[in-house]
C-alpha positions in Angstrom: -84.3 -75.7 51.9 -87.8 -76.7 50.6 -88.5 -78.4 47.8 -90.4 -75.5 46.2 -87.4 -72.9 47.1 -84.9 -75.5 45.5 -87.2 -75.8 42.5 -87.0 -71.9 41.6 -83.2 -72.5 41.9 -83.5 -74.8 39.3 -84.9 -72.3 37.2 -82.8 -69.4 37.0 -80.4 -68.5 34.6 -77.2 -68.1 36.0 -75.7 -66.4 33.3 -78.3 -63.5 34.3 -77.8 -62.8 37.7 -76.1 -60.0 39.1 -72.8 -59.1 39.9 -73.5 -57.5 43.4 -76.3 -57.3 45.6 -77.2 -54.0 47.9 -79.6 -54.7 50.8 -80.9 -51.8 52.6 -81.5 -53.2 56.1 -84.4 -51.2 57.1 -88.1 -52.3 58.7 -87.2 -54.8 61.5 -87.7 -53.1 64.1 -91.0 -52.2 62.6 -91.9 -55.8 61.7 -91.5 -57.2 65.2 -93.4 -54.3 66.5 -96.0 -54.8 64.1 -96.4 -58.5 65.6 -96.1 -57.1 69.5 -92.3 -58.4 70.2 -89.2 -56.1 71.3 -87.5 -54.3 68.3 -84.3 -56.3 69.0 -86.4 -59.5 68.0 -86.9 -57.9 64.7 -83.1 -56.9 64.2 -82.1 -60.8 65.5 -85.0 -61.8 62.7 -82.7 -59.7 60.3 -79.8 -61.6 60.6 -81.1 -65.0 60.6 -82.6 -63.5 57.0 -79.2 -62.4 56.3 -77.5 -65.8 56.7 -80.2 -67.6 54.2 -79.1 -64.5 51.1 -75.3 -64.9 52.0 -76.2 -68.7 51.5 -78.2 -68.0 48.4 -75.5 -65.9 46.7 -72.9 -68.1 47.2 -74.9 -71.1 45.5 -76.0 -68.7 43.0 -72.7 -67.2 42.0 -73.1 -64.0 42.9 -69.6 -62.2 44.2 -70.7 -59.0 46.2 -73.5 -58.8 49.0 -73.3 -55.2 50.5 -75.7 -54.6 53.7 -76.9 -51.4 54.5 -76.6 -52.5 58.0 -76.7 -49.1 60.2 -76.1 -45.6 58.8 -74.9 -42.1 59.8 -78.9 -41.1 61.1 -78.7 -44.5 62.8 -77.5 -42.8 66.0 -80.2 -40.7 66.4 -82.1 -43.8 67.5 -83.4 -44.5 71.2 -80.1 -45.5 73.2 -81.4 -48.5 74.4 -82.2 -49.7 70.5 -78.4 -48.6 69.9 -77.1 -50.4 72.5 -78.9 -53.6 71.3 -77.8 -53.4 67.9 -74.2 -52.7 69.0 -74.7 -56.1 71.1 -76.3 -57.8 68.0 -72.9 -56.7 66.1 -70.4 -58.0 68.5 -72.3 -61.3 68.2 -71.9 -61.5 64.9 -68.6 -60.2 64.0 -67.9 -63.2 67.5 -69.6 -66.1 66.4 -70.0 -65.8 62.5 -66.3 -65.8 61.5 -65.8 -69.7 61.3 -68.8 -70.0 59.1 -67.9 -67.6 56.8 -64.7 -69.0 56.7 -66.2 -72.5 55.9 -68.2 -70.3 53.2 -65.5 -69.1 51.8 -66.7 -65.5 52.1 -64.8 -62.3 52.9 -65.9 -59.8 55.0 -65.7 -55.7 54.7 -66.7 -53.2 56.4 -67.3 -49.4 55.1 -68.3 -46.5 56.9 -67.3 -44.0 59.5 -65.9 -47.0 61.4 -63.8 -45.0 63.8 -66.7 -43.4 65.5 -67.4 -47.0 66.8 -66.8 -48.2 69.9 -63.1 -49.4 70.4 -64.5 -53.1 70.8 -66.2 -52.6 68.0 -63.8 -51.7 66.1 -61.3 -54.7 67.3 -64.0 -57.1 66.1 -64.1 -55.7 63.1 -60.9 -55.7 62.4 -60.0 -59.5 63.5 -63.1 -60.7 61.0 -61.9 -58.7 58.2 -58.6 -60.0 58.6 -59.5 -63.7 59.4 -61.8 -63.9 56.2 -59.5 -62.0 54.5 -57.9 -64.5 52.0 -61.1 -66.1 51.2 -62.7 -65.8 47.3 -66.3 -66.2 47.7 -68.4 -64.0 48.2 -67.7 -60.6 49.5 -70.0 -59.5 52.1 -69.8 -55.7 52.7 -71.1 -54.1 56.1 -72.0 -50.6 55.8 -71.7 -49.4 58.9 -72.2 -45.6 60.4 -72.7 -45.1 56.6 -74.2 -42.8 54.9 -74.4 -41.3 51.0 -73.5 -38.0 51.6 -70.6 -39.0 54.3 -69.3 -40.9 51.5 -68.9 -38.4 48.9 -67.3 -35.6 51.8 -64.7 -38.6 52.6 -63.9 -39.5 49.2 -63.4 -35.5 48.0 -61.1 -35.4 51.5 -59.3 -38.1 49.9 -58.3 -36.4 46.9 -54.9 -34.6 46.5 -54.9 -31.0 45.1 -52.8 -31.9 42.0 -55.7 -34.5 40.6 -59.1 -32.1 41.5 -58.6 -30.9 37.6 -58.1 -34.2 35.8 -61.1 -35.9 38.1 -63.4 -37.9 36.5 -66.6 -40.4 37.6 -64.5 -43.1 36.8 -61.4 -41.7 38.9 -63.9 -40.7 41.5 -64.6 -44.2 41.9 -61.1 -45.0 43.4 -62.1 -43.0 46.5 -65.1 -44.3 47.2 -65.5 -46.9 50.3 -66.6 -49.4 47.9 -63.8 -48.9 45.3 -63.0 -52.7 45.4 -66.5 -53.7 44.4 -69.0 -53.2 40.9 -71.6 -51.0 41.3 -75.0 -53.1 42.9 -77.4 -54.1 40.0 -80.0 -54.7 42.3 
């Protein structure tokens, strides 16, 4: 870290930080292509960015780091860009799990996971489950995830006898994100 970045960590008040962080994940692609370079390099550049926040909130104390990482209109992307980013995921969800473990951070993952690929899926499932004890920071992948997909799970969720009583805070408990506060910022 430089010495001006570890200077403005010096001044902030931890007592007024949020709770949970929501990072949409979107304009990589359009930054590398911006600078002439292969989407991919921009989505690789994203990661690398996503290590130094994970980093951040864990010094700073802050529990829940939710990433936007690819949503339900995701797919509608150029099959080659899909394929990429489906590598760039089994990378991660591969080679991240020891730090994370060393970082004390637990992984999620939310979403229409099932439509995945079965490898995918397996990855998935073996990092959530190998970081799965830890009490840092929780890192949330949103993955094949969308608003509106949400809310059409969640109300599929719901039995019949509890549609009457239903409230925003009851609501809540079917949500993908039940376990976590909502993002502040």
């Amino acid at each position: 870290m430089e010495e001006r970045e570890e200077e403005l960590l010096k001044r902030i008040n931890k007592n007024k930080l949020p709770e949970h962080i929501a990072i949409i994940m979107d304009g990589n692609g359009r930054w590398a292509k911006q600078r002439g370079l292969p989407r991919i390099v921009g989505h690789k550049k994203g990661v690398e960015t996503v290590r130094k926040i994970l980093t951040l909130c864990g010094e700073l104390g802050i529990g829940a780091l939710t990433l936007y990482a690819f949503s339900t209109e995701n797919w509608a992307r150029p099959k080659t860009e899909i394929k990429a980013l489906m590598g760039l995921l089994k990378i991660y969800l591969q080679n991240e799990i020891e730090e994370l473990n060393k970082n004390n951070v637990k992984l999620r993952a939310i979403g229409r996971l099932k439509e995945f690929p079965i490898r995918i899926q397996e990855l998935l499932n073996k990092a959530t489950q190998a970081t799965g004890k830890n009490t840092g920071v929780i890192l949330t992948l949103a993955l094949n995830y969308g608003a509106r997909a949400e809310i059409i799970d969640a109300i599929k969720k719901i039995p019949p006898s509890e549609i009457e009583g239903l409230s925003e805070e009851s609501f809540k408990n079917y949500l993908y994100t039940n376990y976590l506060p909502y993002p502040e910022l």
